[in-house]
C-alpha positions as CSV (number, residue, x, y, z in Angstrom):
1,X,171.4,97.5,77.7
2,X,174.4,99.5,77.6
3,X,175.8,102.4,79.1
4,X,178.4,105.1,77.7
5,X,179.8,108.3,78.3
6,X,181.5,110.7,81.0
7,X,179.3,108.9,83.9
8,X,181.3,105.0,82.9
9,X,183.1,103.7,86.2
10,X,186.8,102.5,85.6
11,X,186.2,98.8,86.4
12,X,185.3,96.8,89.4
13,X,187.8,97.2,92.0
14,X,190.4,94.5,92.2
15,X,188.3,92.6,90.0
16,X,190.5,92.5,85.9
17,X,188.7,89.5,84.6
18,X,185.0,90.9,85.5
19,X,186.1,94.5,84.2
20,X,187.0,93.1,80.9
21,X,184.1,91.4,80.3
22,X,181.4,94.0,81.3
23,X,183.2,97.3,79.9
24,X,183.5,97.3,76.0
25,X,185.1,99.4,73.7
26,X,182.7,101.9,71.9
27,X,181.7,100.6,68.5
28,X,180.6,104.3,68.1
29,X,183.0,106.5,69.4
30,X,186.7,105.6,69.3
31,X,188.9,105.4,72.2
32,X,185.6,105.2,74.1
33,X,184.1,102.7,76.5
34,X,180.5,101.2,77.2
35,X,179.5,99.4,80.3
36,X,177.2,95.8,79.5
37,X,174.2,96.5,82.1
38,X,173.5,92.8,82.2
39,X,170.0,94.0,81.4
40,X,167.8,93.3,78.8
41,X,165.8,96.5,77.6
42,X,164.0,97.6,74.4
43,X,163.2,100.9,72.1
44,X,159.6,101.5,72.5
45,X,158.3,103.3,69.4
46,X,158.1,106.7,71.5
47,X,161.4,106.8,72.2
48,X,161.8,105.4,75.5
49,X,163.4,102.8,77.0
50,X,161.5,99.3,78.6
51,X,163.0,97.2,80.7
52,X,162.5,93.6,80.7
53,X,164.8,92.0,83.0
54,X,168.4,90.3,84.4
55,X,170.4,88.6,81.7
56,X,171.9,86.8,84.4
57,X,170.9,86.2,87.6
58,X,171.9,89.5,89.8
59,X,169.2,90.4,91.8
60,X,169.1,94.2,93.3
61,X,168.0,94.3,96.9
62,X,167.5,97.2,99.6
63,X,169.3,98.9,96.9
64,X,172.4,96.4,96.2
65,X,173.2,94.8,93.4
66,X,174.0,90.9,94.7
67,X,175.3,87.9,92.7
68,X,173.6,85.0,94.5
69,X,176.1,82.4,93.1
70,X,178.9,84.5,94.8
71,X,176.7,83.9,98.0
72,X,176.4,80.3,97.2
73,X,180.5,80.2,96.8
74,X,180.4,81.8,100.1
75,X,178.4,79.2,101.8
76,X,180.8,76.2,100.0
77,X,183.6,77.2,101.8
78,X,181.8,77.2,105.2
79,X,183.2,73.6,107.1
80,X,180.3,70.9,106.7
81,X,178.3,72.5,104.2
82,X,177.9,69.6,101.5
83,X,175.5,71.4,99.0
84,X,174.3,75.1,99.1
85,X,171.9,77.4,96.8
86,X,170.6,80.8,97.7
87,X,167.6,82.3,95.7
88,X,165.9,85.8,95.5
89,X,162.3,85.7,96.9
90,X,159.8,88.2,96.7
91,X,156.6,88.9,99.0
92,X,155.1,92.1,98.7
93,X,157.1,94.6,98.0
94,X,160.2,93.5,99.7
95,X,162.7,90.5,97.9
96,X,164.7,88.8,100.2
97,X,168.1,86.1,99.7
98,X,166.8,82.7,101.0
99,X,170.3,80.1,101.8
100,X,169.7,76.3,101.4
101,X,172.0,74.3,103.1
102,X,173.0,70.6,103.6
103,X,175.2,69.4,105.9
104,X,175.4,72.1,108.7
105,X,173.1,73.7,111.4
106,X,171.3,77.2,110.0
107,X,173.1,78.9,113.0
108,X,176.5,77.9,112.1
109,X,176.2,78.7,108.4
110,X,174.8,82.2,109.3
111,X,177.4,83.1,111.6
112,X,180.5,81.5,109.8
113,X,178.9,83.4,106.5
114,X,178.3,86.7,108.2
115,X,182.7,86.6,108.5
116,X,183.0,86.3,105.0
117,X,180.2,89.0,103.4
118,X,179.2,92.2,104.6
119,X,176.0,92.7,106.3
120,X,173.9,93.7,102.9
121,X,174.9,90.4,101.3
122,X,173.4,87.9,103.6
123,X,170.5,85.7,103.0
124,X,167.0,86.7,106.0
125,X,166.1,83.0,106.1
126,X,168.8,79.9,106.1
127,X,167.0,76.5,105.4
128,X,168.4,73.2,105.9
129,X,167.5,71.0,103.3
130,X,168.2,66.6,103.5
131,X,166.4,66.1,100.0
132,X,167.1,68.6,96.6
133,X,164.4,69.0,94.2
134,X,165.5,68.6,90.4
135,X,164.6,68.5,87.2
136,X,163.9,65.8,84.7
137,X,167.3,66.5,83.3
138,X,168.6,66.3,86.8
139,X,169.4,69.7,87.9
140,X,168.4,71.9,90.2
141,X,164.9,72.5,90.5
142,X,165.2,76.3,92.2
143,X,161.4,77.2,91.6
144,X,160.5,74.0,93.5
145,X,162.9,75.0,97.0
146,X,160.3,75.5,99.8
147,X,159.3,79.0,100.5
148,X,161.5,80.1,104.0
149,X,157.5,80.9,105.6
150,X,156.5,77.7,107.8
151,X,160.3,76.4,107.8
152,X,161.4,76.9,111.2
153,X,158.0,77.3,114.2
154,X,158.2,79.3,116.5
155,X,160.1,78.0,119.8
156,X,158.4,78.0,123.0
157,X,157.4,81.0,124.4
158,X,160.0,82.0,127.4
159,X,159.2,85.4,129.2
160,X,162.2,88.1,129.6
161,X,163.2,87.5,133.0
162,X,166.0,90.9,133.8
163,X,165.4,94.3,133.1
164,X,167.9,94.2,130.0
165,X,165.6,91.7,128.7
166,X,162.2,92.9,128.9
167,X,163.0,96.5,127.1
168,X,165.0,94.7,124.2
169,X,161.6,92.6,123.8
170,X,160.0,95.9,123.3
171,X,162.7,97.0,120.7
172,X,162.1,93.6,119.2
173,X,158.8,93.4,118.8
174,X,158.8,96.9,117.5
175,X,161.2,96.6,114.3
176,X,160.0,93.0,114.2
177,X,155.9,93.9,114.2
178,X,155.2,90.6,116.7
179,X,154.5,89.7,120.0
180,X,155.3,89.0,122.9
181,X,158.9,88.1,122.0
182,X,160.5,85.7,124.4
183,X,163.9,85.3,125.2
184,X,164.6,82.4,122.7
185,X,163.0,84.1,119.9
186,X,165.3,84.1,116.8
187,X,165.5,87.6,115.5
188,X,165.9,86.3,111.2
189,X,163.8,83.3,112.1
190,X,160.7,85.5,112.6
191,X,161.3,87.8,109.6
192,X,164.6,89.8,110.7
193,X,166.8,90.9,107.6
194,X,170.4,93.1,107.6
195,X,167.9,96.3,107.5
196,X,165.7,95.5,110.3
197,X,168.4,94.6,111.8
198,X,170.1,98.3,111.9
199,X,167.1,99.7,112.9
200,X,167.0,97.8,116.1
201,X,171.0,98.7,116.5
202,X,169.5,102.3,116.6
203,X,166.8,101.7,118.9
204,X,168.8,99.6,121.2
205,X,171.6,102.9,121.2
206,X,168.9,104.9,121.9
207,X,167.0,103.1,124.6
208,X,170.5,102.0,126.2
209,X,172.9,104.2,125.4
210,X,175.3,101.6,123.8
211,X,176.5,100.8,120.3
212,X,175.9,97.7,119.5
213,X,177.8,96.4,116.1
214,X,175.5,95.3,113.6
215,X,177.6,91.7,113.3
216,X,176.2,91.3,116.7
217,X,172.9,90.2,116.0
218,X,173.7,88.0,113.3
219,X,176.3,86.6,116.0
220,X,173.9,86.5,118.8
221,X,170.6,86.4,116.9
222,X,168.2,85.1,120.0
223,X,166.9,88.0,122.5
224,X,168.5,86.2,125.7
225,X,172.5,86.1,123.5
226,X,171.3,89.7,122.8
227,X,170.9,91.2,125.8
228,X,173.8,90.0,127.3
229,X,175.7,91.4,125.0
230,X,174.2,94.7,125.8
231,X,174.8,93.8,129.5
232,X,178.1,93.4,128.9
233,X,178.8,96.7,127.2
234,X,176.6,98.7,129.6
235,X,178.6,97.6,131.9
236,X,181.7,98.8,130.4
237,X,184.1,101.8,131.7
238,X,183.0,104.6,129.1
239,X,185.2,107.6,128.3
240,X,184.3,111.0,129.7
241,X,182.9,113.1,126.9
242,X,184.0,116.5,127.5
243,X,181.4,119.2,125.8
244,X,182.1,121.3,123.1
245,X,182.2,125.0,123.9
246,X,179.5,126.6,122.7
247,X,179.1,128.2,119.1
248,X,177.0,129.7,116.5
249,X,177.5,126.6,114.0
250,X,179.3,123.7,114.1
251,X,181.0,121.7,111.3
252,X,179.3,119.0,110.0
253,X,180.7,115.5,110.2
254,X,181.9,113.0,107.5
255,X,177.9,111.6,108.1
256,X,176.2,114.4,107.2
């Protein structure tokens, strides 16, 4: 599938090699350019267009168009980290980047990863693997990697003990849809991903008045690490906010 006309992007942004390889010249208009999709599509006799499917293996998730090998690259670099594959599952509705790792701990990989992508780019389960499936020819055998449900158990059960952590469990178990969470409950180990994960930065700002960064919980992804960092920043000095004076309409913001 390709795509023409005034609606073609320039390139990819600091990125010559990729732009030259995915936008063409038009073979039907001169001076022209067409972008390759990386799709595969077909006419259909009434006129429309079918779509069967990734050339390649980009995988579009929450919205986002990912590259698992460039999350795979990402993992390589990562100190200890021997051997590394990332996949694209899907259950249900929802498809999800699953890491495989050898030679480091889940926890490390996740937080030394979550420095080097952006929050939409990383995997909701890390699994650490001592023994690769592969193919009779030897390679990789990615259909055979085991599915990220029943790879870690839960840990023992530990109650919130302060304040802090009793209303985070309730956040927690909301966006999460579990319970009781306890305070060494791993928020991607029991099905947290980079978009449950903003919704409980805006519960938490709502239910504590504090803004937690998103990088946060991939940093301190167990309830107890979680609520101390909301400790922390409740305890804070905050600025005076002054009130606005009081008008008929205000002007929007660079959100809205």
């Amino acid at each position: 599938l390709y795509i023409a006309g005034a609606g073609v992007a320039r390139g990819y942004l600091n990125r010559p090699e990729l732009t030259e390889e995915r936008f063409l010249d038009d073979p039907f208009y001169r001076g022209e350019r067409m972008y390759q999709t990386g799709d595969l599509a077909r006419w259909l006799p009434d006129g429309t267009v079918e779509w069967l499917g990734r050339m390649d293996g980009q995988v579009k998730i929450r919205g986002y168009r990912i590259e698992p090998g460039e999350v795979e690259a990402a993992l390589r670099q990562i100190d200890g980290v021997r051997e590394a594959a990332v996949v694209a599952r899907t259950e249900g509705e929802e498809t999800e980047l699953c890491a495989y790792i050898e030679g480091q701990d889940q926890q490390t990989a996740r937080t030394e990863l979550g420095k080097r992508l952006p929050v939409y780019m990383m995997p909701s389960a890390f699994i650490e693997m001592e023994k690769w499936p592969v193919t009779p020819s030897g390679k990789l055998d990615h259909k055979a990697l085991p599915a990220p449900d029943g790879a870690a158990e839960r840990r023992a059960y530990t109650a919130p003990q302060t304040i802090t952590e009793m209303k985070l469990a309730k956040l927690w178990e909301e966006v999460l849809k579990y319970g009781p969470a306890g305070t060494r409950d791993h928020f991607f180990e029991q099905g947290g991903h980079s978009l449950k994960a903003t919704a409980l930065v805006s519960r938490i700002a709502k239910a504590f008045g504090v803004q937690v960064p998103l990088k946060e919980i991939f940093a301190k992804p167990t309830l107890e690490e979680l609520a101390a960092v909301i400790q922390e920043l409740d305890e804070s000095p905050h600025a005076a906010i002054e009130p606005a004076d009081k008008q008929d309409t205000y002007p929007v913001s660079s959100a809205q």
